[in-house]
C-alpha positions, 0 to 999 in steps of 0.5 A: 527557459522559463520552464528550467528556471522554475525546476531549478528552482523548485529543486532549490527550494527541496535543497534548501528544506533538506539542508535545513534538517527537513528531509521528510517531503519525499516520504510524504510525497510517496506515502503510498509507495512506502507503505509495506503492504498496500493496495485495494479491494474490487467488486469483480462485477464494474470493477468497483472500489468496496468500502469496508473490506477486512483485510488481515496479514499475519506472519505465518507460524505467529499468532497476532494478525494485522487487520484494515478495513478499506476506505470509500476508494477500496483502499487500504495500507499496512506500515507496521509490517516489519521490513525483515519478513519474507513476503511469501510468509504472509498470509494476506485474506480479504472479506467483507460480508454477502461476498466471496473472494475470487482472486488475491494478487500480490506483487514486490513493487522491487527486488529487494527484501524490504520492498513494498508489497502490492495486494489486489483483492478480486471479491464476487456477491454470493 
């Protein structure tokens, strides 16, 4: 009982922000999710995050690229990419000097077109 009062009331309280124009909490609570491209960057060896990794998306047949660097988690996001770009006309590297890349994974986290992009950069010391 004491568990339903509690989600009917939390689910309340969102109602309640919602209707008072605040509508943001669900994009702030999947941030991630919601970036356009994400993901992170491992050393093959441990399976340890690398900080510092360069990560560069560019729209083939366009000039500009995009560059991340990756955080001490090997983390990075792009949420400038334009929803309308077909995914498999990225060009998506990683680097980071003394390695060489091994693998890069990408997956569609849905079906539809404007649907968030997973990146998994596998790099290996030289």
């Amino acid at each position: 009982m004491k568990g339903r009062a509690l989600a009917l009331g939390v689910s309340a309280a969102l109602w309640g922000l919602a209707y008072a124009g605040i509508s943001h909490i669900k994009v702030l609570a999947q941030d991630e999710r919601l970036s356009r491209i994400f993901g992170d960057v491992r050393d093959v060896n441990g399976y340890m995050p690398l900080e510092g990794a360069r990560i560069q998306v560019r729209v083939k047949g366009t000039a500009p690229a995009m560059i991340a660097i990756t955080d001490a988690e090997g983390r990075f996001k792009f949420q400038d990419v334009p929803a309308n770009v077909d995914p498999d006309a990225l060009k998506i590297t990683c680097s980071l000097e003394g390695y060489r890349l091994l693998n890069l994974a990408r997956r569609k986290l849905r079906t539809n077109v404007d649907a968030p992009i997973q990146v998994e950069c596998l790099l290996e010391k030289e």
